[in-house]
PLY file of the C-alpha trace (Angstrom):
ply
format ascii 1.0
element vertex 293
property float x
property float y
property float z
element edge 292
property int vertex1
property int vertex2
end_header
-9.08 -20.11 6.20
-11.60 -19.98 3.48
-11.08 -21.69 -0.05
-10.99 -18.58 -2.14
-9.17 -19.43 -5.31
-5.85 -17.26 -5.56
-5.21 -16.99 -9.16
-0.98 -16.10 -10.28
-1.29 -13.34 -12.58
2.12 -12.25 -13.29
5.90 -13.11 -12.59
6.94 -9.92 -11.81
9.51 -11.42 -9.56
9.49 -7.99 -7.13
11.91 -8.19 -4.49
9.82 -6.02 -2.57
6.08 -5.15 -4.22
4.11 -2.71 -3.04
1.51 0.13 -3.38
-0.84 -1.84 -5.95
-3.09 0.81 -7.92
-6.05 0.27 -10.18
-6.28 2.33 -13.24
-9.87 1.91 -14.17
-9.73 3.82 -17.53
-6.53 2.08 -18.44
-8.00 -1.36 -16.92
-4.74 -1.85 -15.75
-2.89 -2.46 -12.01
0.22 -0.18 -11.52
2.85 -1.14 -8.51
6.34 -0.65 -7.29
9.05 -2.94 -6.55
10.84 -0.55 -3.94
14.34 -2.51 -4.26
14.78 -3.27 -7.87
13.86 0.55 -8.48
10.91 -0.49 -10.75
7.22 0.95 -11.77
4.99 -2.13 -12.76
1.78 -2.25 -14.57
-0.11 -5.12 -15.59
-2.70 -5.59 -17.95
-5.24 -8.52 -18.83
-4.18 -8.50 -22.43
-1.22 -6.85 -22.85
0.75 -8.49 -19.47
3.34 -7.12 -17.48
5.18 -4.05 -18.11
8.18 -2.49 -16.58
9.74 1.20 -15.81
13.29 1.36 -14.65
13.63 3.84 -12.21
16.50 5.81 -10.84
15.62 5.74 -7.06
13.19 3.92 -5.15
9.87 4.48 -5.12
7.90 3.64 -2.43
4.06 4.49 -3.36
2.37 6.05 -6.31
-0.90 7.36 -6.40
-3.46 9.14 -9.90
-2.44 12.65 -10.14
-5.70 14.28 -10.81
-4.03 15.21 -14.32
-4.04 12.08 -15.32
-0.33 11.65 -14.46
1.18 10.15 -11.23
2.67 11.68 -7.61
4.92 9.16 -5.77
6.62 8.98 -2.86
10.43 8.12 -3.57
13.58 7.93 -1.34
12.62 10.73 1.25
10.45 13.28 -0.72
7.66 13.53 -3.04
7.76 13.63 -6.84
5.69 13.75 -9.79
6.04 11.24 -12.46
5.87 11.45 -15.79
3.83 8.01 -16.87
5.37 7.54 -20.55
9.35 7.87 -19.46
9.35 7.67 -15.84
10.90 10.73 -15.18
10.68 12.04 -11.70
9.94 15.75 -11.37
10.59 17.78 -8.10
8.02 19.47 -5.98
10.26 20.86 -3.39
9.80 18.08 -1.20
13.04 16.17 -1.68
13.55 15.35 1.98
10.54 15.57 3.93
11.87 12.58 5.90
14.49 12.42 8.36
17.79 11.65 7.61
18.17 7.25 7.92
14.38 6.88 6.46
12.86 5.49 4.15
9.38 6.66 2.75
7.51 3.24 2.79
3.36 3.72 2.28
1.44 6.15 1.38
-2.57 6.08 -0.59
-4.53 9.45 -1.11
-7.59 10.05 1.78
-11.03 10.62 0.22
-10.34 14.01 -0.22
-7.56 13.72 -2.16
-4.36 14.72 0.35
-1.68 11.92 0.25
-0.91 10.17 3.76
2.03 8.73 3.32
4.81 7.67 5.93
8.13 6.51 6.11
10.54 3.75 8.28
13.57 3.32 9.90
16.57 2.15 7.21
17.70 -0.11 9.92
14.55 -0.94 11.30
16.16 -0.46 14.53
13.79 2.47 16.27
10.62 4.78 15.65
12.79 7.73 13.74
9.94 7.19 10.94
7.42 9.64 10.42
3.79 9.94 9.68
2.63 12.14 6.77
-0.09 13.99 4.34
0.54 16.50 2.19
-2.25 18.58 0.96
-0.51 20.27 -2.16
0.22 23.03 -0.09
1.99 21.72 2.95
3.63 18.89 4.90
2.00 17.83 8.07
3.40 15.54 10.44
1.25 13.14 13.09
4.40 11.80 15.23
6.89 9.15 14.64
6.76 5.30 13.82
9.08 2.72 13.40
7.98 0.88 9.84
4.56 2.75 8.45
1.91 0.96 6.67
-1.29 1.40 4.81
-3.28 3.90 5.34
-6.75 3.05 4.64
-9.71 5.18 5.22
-13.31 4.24 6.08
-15.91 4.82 3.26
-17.17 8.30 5.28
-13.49 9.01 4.86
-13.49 10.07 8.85
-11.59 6.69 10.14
-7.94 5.72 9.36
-6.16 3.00 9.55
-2.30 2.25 9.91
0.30 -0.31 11.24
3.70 0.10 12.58
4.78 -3.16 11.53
7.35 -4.86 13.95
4.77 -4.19 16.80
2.18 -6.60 14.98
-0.90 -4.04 15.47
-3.06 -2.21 13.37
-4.12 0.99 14.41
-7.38 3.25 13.88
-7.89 6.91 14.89
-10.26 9.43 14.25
-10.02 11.23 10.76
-11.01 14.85 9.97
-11.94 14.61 6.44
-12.16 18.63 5.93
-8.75 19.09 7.52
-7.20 15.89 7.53
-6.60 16.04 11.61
-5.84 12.83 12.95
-7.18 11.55 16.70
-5.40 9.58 18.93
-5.00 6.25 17.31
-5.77 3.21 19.53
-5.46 -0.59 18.48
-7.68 -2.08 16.35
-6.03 -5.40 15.72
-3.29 -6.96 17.78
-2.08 -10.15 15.37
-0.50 -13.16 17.62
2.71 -15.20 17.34
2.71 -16.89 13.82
0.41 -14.91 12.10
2.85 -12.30 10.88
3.15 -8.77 10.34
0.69 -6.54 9.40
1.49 -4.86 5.77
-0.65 -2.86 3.14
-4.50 -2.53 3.38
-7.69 -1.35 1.73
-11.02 -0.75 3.13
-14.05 -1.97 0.52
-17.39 -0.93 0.62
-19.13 -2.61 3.34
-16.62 -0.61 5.23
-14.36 -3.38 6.04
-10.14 -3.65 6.66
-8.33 -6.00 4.55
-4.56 -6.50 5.54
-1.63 -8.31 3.91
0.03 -10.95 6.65
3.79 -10.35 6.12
5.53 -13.96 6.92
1.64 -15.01 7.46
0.82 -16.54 4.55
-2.03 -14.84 4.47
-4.73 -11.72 3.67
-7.30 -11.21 5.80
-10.97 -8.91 6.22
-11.97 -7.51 9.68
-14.94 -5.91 10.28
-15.32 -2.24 11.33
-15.24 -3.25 14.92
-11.71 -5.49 14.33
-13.37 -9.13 14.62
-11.98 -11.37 11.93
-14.11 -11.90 9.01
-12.67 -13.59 6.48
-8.68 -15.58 5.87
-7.34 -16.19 2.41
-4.35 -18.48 2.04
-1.83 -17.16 -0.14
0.94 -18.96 -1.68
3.82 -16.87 -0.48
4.70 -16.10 3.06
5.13 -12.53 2.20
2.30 -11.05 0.77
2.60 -7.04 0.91
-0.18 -5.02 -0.10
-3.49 -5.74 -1.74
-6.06 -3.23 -4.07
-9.50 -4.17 -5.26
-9.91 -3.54 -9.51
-11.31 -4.82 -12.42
-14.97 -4.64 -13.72
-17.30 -3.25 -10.34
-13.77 -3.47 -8.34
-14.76 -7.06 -7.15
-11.06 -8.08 -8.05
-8.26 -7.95 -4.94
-4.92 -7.74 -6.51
-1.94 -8.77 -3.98
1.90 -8.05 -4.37
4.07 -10.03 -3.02
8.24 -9.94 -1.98
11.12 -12.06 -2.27
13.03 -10.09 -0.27
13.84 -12.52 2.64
12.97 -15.67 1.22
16.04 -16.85 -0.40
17.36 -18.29 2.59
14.82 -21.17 2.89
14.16 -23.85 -0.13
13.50 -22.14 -3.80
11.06 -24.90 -4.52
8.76 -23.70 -1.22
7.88 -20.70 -2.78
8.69 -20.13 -6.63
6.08 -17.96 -6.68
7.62 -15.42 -4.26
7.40 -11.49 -5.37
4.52 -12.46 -7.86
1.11 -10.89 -8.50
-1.86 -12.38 -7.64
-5.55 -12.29 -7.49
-8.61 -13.58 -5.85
-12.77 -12.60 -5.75
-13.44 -12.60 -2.20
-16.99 -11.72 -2.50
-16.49 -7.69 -1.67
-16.09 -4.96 -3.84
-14.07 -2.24 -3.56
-13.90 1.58 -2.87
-12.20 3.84 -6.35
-9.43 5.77 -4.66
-9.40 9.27 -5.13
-6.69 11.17 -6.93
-4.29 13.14 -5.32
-5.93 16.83 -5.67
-9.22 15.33 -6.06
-11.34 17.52 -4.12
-9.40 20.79 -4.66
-6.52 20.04 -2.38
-3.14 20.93 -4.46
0 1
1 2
2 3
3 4
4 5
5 6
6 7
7 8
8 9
9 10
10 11
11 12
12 13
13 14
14 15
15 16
16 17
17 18
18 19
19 20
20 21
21 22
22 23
23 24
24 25
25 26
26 27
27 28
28 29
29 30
30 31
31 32
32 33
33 34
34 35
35 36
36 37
37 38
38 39
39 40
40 41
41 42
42 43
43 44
44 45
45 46
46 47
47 48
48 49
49 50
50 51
51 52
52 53
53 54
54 55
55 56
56 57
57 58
58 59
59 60
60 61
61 62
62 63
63 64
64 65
65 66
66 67
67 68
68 69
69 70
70 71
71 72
72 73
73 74
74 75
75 76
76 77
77 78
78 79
79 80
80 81
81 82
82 83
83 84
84 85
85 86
86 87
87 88
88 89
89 90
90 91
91 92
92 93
93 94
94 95
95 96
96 97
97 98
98 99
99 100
100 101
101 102
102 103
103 104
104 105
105 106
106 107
107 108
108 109
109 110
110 111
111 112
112 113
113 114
114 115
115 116
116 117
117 118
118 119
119 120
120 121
121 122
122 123
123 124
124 125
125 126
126 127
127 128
128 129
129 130
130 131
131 132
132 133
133 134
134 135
135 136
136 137
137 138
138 139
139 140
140 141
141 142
142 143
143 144
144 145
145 146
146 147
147 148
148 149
149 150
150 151
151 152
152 153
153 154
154 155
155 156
156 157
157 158
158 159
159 160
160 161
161 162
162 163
163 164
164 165
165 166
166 167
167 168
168 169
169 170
170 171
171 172
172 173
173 174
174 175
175 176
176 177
177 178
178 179
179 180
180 181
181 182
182 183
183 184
184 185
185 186
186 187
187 188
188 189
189 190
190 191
191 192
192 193
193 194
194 195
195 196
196 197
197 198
198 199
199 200
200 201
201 202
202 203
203 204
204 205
205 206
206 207
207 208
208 209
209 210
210 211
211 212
212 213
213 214
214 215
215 216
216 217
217 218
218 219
219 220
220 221
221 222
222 223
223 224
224 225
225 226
226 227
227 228
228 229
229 230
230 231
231 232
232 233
233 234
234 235
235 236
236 237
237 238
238 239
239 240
240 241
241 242
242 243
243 244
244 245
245 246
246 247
247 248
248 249
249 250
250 251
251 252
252 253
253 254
254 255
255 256
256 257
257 258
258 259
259 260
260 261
261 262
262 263
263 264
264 265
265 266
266 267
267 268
268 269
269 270
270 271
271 272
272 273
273 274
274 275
275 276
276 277
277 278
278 279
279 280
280 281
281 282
282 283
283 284
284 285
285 286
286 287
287 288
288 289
289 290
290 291
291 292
């Protein structure tokens, strides 16, 4: 692994973080903690904020109003940024019955991919997702949905179903959001965990959160390993680049899971961090961006 310095930003303590975002004109990092039914956002100057919420929320994405869409419980929602209020879109349950909406980021276009799990992580009754403003599609079922990311070009996606321990690519339409058939793109081995959130930057290359790995890593666009960055938790969860020219990756963490081996190995556990790999990368587009919604 490469000695990139990880730096601890924050003790946000998340039982499960996810869904980092970077708020350039706000300079600040907005995430979830899906089981303490929390909105985060941290700031250089002004630290670590908190929003009770009163479900869980599983991803949020920029409304192109300047506001927020997130994906909570098993529908979408709009969010109001200054009380946290959640505001219905008709969309309450566009996941089955015993899911879980789990990932989600906006493609370069602006529709929001977004997919769900299994509550009992048992079989593939998950779903995968993108909602254009207009309408719900669905891609076929997963067990435990992850990422997506999306090449620069904004015509390649990638995903995970996490117990299986592969990432996945396919084919992306970027002017109808049609998705090939996905095929693997990296198959992680015994011991080096589970794959978990990603971001593409703008050489075009994955990075992936290792769940139980201790670990991020960067694969190039062809899935050979490029770079390893040792983290200080077992479970990181999801990573964003942000911060002046987006050459900062920001990684959430969980606890969730941990509490059964020695505090003192990881007292860091469900904590923000951040590291300068050497990439920069990619601002995310809004949900509505393009004229979608």
């Amino acid at each position: 692994m490469t000695g990139t310095i990880v730096t601890h930003l924050a003790a946000s303590r998340c039982r499960l973080g996810e869904g980092p975002l970077w708020i350039a004109e706000r300079e600040e990092l907005v995430f979830v903690d899906i089981l303490k039914r929390e909105v985060l956002a941290w700031h250089a100057t002004r630290g670590l904020a908190r929003q009770a919420m009163d479900r869980r929320v599983t991803c949020i994405v920029l409304d192109r109003d300047g506001g927020f869409v997130v994906a909570a419980e098993r529908g979408l929602y709009r969010m109001v940024p200054e009380t946290g209020a959640l505001v219905g879109m008709g969309l309450d349950t566009v996941s089955p019955e015993g899911t879980l909406t789990n990932d989600g980021k906006c493609d370069r276009q602006g529709r929001l991919v977004f997919g769900s799990k299994d509550l009992a992580e048992a079989d593939r009754i998950g779903r995968k997702l993108s909602y254009d403003g207009k309408k719900i599609t669905d891609f076929g079922p997963i067990g435990i949905f992850n990422g997506p990311a999306f090449s620069p070009a904004g015509d390649r996606i990638y995903f995970a179903d996490t117990p299986t321990q592969v990432i996945e690519t396919a084919t992306y339409d970027p002017e109808t959001g049609a998705v090939g058939k996905p095929e693997p793109f990296v198959r992680l081995k015994k011991g080096e965990g589970y794959p978990d959130g990603m971001t593409v930057d703008a050489e075009g290359c994955l990075w992936n959160a290792r769940w139980d790995g201790w670990a991020i890593a960067r694969y190039a666009a062809d899935g050979k390993l490029l770079q390893e960055i040792a983290m200080p938790v077992s479970r990181p969860t999801s990573l964003a680049f942000g911060g002046e020219r987006l050459e900062t990756l920001f990684v959430t963490s969980a606890q969730q899971g941990t509490e059964d081996g020695p505090i003192a190995a990881e007292p860091q556990a469900g904590d923000l961090f951040a590291c300068r790999p050497g990439a920069r990368g990619l601002a995310e587009t809004p949900f509505g961006g393009t004229g979608h919604a």
